[in-house]
Each structure stands twice: as structure tokens, then as C-alpha cells.
C-alpha positions in Angstrom: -121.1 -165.3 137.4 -125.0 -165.5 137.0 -125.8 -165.6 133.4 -128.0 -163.0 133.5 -125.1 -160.6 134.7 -123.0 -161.3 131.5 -124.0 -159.3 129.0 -123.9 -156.2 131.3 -120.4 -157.1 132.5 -118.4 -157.4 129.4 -120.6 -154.4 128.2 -119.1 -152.3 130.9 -115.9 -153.9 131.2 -115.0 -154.4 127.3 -116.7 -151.1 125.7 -114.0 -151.4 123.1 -114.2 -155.0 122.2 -114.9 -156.1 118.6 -118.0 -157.2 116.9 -118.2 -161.0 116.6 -116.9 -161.7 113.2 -114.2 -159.1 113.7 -113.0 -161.1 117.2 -109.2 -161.2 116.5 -108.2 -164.1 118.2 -110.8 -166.4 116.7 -109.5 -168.2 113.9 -112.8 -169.8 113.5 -116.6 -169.3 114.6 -116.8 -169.4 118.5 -117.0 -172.6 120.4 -118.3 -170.8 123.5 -121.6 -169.1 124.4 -119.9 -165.8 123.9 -116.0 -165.2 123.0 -114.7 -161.4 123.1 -111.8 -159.8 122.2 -110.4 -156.3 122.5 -106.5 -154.9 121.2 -105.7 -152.1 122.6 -103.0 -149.8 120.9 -100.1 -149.6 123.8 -100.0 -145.8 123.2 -103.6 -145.5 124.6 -102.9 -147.2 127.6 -99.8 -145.1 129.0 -100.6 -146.5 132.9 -100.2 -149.6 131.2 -102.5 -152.7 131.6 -103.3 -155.1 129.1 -103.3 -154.6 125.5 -104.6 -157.8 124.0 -107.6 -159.5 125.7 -109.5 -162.8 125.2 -112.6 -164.1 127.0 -114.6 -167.1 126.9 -117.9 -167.3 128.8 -119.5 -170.8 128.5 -122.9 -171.0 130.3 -123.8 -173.9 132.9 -127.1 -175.6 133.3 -127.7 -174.1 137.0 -127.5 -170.3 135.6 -124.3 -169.9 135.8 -121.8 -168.7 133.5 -117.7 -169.7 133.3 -115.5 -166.9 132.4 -112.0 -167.6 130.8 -110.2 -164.7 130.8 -106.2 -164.0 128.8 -105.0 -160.6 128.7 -101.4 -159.5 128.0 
């Protein structure tokens, strides 16, 4: 993914996610260039999808970014 793409992305995609410091599956400060992640209450998600969600985005020196991506 371009780097310039990201922000948008997980914007549009993650309009729930937490803040930073309030990231629930970081038991630390974040390693990555940007770490997110949402938890969804299974009652709002009746259609059923994932719950719990983790991303990683690490950015590359040619403008790209690498997106690791762990939902349950």
C-alpha cells in the first residue's frame, strides 16, 4: 500500500478504532509506524465479522507501507 494511502485507509476502514495509548492489544508503546486496534462488542455485529482487530503498518523506504492485519 502507498504510504500516502494509509492514513485514509484505516480512517475509513477502522472509524471505531482506539486512540493510540488506549490500543488494547499493545502492552507497550508501538514498535511499528502505526499499530491500531478496534474491539467490537459481538452484539453490534449480528452479520457477524470480526470482533477483535490488530494492525501493524511499517513503512518501507520506496513509499510503501506493510500491513499486518489479525482479526477474530
Amino acid at each position: 500500500m502507498p504510504q500516502t494511502d494509509l492514513d485514509a485507509w484505516v480512517a475509513e476502514s477502522f472509524p471505531d478504532r482506539k486512540p493510540p495509548d488506549e490500543n488494547p492489544f499493545l502492552l507497550g508503546p508501538c514498535e511499528a509506524d502505526l499499530c491500531v486496534g478496534v474491539m467490537r462488542d459481538p452484539m453490534d455485529c449480528p452479520n457477524g465479522g470480526a470482533t477483535d482487530i490488530a494492525l501493524t503498518a511499517r513503512h518501507a523506504d520506496d513509499g510503501t507501507t506493510l500491513v499486518s492485519f489479525d482479526a477474530s
